[in-house]
C-alpha positions in Angstrom: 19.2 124.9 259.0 16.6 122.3 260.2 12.9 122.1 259.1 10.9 122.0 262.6 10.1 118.5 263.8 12.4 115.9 262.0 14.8 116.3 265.3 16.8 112.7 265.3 19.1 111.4 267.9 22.2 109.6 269.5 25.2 109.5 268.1 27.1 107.2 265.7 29.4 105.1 266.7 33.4 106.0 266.6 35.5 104.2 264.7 38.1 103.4 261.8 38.6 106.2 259.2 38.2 104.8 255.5 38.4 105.8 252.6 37.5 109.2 250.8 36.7 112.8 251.8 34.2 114.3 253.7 33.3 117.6 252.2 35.8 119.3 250.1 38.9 116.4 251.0 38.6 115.7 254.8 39.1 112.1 256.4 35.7 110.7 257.7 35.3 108.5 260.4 33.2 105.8 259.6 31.9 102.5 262.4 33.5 99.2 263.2 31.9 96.7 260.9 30.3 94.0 262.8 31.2 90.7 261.0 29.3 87.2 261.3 31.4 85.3 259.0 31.8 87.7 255.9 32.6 91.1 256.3 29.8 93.4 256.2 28.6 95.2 253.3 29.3 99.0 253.4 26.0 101.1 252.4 25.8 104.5 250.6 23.0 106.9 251.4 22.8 109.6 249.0 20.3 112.6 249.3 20.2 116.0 247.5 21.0 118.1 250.7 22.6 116.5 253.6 22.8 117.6 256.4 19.4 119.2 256.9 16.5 119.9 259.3 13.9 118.3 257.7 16.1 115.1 257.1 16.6 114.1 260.5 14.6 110.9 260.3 17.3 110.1 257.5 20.1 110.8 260.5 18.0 108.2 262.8 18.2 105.7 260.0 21.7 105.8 259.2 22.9 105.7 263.2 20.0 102.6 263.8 21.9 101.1 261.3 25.5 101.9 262.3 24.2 100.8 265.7 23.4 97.2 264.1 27.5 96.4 262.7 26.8 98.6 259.1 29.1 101.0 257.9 27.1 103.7 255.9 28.9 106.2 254.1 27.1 109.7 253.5 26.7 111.5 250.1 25.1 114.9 249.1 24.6 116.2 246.0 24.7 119.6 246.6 26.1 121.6 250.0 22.8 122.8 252.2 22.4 126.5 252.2 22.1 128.3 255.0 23.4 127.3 259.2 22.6 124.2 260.2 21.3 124.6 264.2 21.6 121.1 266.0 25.4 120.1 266.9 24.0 116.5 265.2 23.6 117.9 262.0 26.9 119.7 262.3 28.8 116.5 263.0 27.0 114.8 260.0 28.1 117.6 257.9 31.8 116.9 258.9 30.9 113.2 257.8 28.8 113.6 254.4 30.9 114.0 251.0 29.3 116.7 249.4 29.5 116.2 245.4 29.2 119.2 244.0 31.5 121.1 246.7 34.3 119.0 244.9 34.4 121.4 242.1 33.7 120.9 238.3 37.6 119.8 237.1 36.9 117.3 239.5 33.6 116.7 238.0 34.8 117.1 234.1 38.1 114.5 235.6 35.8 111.6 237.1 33.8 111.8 234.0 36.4 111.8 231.4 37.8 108.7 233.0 34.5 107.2 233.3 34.1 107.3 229.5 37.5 106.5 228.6 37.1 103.2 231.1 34.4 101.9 230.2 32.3 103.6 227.1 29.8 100.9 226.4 28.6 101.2 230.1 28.8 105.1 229.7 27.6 105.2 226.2 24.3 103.4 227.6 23.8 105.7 230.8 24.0 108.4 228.3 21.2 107.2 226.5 19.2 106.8 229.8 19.9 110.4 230.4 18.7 111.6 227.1 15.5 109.4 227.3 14.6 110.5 230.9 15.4 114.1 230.3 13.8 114.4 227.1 10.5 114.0 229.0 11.0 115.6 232.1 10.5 118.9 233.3 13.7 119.3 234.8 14.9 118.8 231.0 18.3 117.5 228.9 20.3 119.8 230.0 20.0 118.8 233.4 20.3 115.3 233.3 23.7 115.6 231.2 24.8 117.2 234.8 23.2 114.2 236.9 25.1 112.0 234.5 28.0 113.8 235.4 27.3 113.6 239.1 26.6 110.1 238.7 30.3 109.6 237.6 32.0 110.9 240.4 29.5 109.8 242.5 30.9 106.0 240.8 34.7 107.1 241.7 33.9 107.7 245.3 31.6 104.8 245.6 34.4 102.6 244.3 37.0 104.5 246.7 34.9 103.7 250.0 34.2 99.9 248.7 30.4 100.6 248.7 28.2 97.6 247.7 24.8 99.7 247.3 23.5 102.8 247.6 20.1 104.1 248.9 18.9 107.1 247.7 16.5 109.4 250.0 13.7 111.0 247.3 12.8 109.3 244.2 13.4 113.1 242.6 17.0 113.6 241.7 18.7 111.5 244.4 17.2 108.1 242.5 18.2 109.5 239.2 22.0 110.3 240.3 21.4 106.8 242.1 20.2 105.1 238.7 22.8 106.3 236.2 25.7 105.6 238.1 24.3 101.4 238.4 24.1 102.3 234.6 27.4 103.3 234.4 28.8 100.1 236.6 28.0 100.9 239.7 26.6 99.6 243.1 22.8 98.7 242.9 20.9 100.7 244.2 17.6 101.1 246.1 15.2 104.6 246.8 12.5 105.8 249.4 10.1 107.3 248.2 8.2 110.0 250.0 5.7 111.7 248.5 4.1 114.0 247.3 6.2 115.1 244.5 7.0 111.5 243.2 2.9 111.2 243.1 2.2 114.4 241.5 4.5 113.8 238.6 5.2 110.7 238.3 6.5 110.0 234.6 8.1 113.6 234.6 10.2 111.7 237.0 10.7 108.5 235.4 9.4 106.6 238.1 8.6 103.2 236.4 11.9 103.2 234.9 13.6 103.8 238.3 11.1 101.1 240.2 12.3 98.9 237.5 16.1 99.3 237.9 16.1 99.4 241.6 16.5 96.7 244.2 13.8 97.5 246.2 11.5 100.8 246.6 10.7 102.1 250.1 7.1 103.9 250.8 6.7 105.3 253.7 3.3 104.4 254.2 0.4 101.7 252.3 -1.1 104.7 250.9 2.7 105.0 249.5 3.1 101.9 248.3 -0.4 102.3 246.5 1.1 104.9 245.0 4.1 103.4 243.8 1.9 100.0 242.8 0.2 102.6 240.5 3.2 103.3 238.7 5.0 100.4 237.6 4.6 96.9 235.8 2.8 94.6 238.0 5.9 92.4 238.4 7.6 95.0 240.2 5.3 95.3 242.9 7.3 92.8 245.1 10.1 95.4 245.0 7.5 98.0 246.9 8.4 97.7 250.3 6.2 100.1 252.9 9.4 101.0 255.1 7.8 103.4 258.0 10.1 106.8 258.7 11.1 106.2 262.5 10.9 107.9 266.0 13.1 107.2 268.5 14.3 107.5 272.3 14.1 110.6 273.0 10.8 111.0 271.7 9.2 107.3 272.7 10.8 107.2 276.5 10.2 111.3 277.0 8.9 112.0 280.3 5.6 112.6 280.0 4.1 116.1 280.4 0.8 116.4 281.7 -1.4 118.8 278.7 -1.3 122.5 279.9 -4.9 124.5 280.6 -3.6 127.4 278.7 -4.8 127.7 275.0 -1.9 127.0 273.1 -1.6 125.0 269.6 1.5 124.5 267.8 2.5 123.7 263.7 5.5 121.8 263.1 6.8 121.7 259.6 8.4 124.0 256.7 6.1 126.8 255.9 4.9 125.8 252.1 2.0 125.4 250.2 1.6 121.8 250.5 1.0 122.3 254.4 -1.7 124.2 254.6 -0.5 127.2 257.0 -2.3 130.0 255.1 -5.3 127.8 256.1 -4.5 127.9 259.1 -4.3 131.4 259.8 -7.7 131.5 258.3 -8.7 129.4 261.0 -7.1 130.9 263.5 -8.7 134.3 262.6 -12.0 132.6 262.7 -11.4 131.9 266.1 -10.5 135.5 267.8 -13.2 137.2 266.5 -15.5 134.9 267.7 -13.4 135.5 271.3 -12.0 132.4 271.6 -8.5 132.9 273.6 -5.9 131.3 271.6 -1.9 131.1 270.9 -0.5 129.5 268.1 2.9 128.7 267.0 4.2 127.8 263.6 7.5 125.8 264.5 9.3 126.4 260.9 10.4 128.4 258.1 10.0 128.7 254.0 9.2 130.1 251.1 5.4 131.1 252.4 6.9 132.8 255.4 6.5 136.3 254.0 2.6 136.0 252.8 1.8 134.0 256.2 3.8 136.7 258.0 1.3 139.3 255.8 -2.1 137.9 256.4 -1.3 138.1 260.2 -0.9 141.6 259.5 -3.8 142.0 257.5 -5.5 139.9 260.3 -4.4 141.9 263.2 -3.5 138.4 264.6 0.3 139.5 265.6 -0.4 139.1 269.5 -1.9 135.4 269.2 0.7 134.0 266.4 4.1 133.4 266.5 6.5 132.3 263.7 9.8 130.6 265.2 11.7 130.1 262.5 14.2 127.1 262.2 14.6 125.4 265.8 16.3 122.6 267.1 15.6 119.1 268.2 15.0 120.5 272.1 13.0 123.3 271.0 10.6 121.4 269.1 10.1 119.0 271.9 9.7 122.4 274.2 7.0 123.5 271.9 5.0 120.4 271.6 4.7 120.0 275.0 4.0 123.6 275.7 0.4 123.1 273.2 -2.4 121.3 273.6 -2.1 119.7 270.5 -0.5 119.8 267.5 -2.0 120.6 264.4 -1.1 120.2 260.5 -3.9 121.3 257.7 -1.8 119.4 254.7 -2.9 120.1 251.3 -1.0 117.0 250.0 1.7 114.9 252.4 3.7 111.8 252.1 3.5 110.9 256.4 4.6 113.4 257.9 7.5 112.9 260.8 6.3 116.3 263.0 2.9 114.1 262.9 5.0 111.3 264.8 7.3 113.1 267.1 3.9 115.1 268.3 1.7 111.7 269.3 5.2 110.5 270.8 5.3 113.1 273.2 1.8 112.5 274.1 0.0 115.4 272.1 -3.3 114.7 270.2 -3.1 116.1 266.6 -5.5 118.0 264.1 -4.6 117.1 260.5 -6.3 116.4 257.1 -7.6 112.6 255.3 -4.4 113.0 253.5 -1.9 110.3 252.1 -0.6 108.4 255.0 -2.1 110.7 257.8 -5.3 108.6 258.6 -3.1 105.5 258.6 -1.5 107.1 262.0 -3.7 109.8 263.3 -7.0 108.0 264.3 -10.5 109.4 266.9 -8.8 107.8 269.8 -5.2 110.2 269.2 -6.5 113.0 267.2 -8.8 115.0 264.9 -9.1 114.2 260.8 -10.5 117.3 258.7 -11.1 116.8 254.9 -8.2 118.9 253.4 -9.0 122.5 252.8 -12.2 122.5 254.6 -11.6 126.0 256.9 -15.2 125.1 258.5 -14.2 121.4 259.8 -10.4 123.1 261.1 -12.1 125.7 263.0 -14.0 123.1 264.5 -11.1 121.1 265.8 -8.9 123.3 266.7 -12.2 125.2 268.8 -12.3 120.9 270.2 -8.8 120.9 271.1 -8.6 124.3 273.3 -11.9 123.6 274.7 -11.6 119.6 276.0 -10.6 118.9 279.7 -6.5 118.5 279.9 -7.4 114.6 281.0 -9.4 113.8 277.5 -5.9 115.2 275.9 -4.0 113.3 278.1 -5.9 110.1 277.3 -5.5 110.7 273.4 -1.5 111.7 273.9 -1.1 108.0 275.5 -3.0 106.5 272.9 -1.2 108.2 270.2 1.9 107.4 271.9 1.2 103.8 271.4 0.4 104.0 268.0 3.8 105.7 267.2 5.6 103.1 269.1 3.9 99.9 267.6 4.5 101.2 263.9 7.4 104.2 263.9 9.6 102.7 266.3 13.5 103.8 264.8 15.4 100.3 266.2 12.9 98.7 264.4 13.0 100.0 261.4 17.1 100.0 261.2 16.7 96.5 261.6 14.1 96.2 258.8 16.5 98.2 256.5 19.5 96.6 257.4 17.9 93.1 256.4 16.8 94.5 253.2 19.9 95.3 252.2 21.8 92.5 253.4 19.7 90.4 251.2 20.4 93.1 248.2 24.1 92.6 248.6 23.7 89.1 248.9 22.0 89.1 245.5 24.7 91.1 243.9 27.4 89.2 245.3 25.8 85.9 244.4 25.5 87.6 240.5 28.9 88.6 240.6 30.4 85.4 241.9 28.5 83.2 239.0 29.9 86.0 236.3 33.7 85.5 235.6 34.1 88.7 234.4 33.3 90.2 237.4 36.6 88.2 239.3 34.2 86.1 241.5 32.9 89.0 243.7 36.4 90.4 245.0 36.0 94.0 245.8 36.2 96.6 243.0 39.9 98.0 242.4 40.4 101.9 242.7 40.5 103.0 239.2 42.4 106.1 237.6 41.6 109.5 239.1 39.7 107.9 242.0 41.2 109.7 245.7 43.4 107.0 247.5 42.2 105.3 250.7 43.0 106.5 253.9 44.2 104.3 256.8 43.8 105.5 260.2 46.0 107.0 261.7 
């Protein structure tokens, strides 16, 4: 299923099929490595669920940088649940190697070996385990199992010839990601988003995983404030602010001129940290007052069924409608069927729906919030403080009332915004360079260490799945 609004495009490039399984044991097909000299390093992104809706900015990242010459290969920890609705998604399903869909003997198996091969290195991501699930929330238990993941996460990294591995999340993603460099795997680098890595930040270990990492992504400077926040001082060189990225279809749209009829839309998964039961508020405000209004909530989520019971309770049935999931195209349809855009977030990272909307030319109404303000500024928008029903009404009553030309001014404006800063070929050639220079590093470390036969590429050990020419 997709979240509404993280719609990414184009396709990957076709090309050799390497090593490993996609799913539960079938051949991926992975790009032609562009080589200047040495062969390019291959990359591992690793996320908790992958495919999925609200991860198609990850998509646009991996196919800007298969697009640039760098093979990535695609890992989730656990299978998504539920349809996914874009035929993108679907073909990145058939490409991602889903961890736990291996099955536990394969699980028990990759760890056994791990152990048995090399107990020091396990021995000491054991004890990493222990220390970062003793104070976590998620507790001991729990980490044993990520420990676990982590080594046969190892065996398939060392099957596919992986140099390092980014992890989407710092949540359980970067702690899969940690233990197995612990263990003797790739480096490893992590984005993180927000607002879960802020809210509860040493539940999560975060200064420990800053500290082991390459490099740190934050997706805005109010991110890498964040991050800053929680480490040592000499780590803050490893904070990068790496932007989340728009791209084509979105910055080259056609543009569509703002309609007269009173229409707002909400783009995003229906929780608490977005603010929709606010918005309903608002929204009920607004009838009885007589104000003509539509709204859509472009979405789904756990707050779908008390959302769906205040417009009961509010009688507001005939002027909101819930979507559900949607794809890419009808997403775009609904943005530039509204006025506007609006998003009352209670606590954020940046959000994407907040890009895609100003790149299709649509003002937005959202909150002072993390990296909003960064983006959405007068000239493109409307800022409310966060939880203030008053200030919303007063937008969104803005929005449906202003001349289609003053939206139309605001959409270009905004447009320009999200293509000087959220531009996706830019930011696939950002990440690409940062993690050229992190496989650089390791290689360099590994070339200077004897032990580590001068850099060659790791041999398959016992238990790991054969490589698979093409055929």
């Amino acid at each position: 299923m997709r979240e509404a609004g993280r719609e990414g495009e184009g396709e990957a490039a076709a090309g050799q099929t390497v090593a490993g399984q996609a799913g539960a044991g079938h051949a991926v097909e992975a790009p032609r490595a562009v080589t200047t000299g040495a062969s390019t390093a291959r990359i591992a992104y690793l996320v908790n669920q992958y495919p999925k809706g609200s991860h198609t900015f990850i998509r646009r990242e991996i196919v800007g940088l298969e697009a640039r010459g760098v093979p990535v290969e695609r890992f989730s920890i656990r299978s998504l649940e539920g349809r996914l609705v874009d035929a993108r998604d679907l073909e990145e399903r058939r490409r991602t190697c889903v961890l736990l869909e291996q099955g536990l003997p394969a699980i028990l198996a990759a760890t056994a070996a791990c152990a048995l091969a090399r107990p020091l290195a396990f021995a000491r991501a054991l004890g990493l385990a222990v220390r970062v699930g003793w104070r976590s929330d998620r507790g001991l238990l729990l980490h044993l199992v990520y420990l676990a993941e982590a080594c046969l996460l190892r065996r398939e990294l060392r099957a596919r010839g992986v140099e390092h591995v980014h992890a989407h999340f710092g949540t359980n993603p970067a702690t899969v990601a940690m233990l197995c460099h612990a263990l003797g795997g790739p480096p490893f680098s992590f984005t993180a988003h927000g607002p879960e890595e802020f809210d509860k930040p040493d539940l999560l270990a975060l200064a420990d995983k800053i500290r082991r990492a390459e490099f740190v992504a934050g997706v805005s400077s109010f991110g890498r404030s964040q991050l800053y926040r929680r480490c040592a001082p000499e780590d803050w060189r490893k904070v990068q602010v790496v932007h989340c990225g728009v791209d084509a279809s979105f910055l080259e749209a056609p543009h569509v001129p703002a309609p007269r009829a009173p229409r707002l839309v909400c783009v995003g998964r229906l929780c608490e940290q977005k603010g929709q039961l606010l918005l309903v508020e608002a929204a009920a405000r607004l009838v009885r007052e007589g104000v003509d209004l539509r709204l859509v909530l472009v979405g789904d989520g756990e707050l779908r069924q008390p959302i769906e019971a205040r417009l009961r309770r509010e009688g507001l049935e005939r002027h909101v409608e819930i979507t559900g999931w949607a794809s890419g195209e009808r997403v775009r349809e609904e943005l530039q069927a509204a006025r506007a855009m609006v998003l009352p977030s209670f606590a954020e990272g940046l959000p994407v729906g907040v890009m895609e909307a100003l790149a299709l030319g649509r003002p937005v109404i959202s909150t002072y919030v993390a990296g909003i303000p960064e983006l959405v500024t007068p000239d493109c928008g409307w800022l409310v403080p966060a939880g203030s029903v008053d200030a919303l009404v007063e937008a969104m009553r803005e929005a449906l009332l202003a001349a289609p030309s003053t939206l139309d001014a605001m959409g270009r404006a905004g447009r320009e915004r999200v293509r000087a800063r959220h531009d996706a070929e830019r930011i696939a050639v950002r990440l690409g360079d940062l993690f050229r220079d992190c496989v650089a590093r390791e290689r360099g470390r590994r070339s200077s260490d004897p032990t580590e036969g001068g850099g060659a590429a790791p041999a398959r050990e016992a238990g790991a799945p054969p490589a698979r020419a093409a055929a």
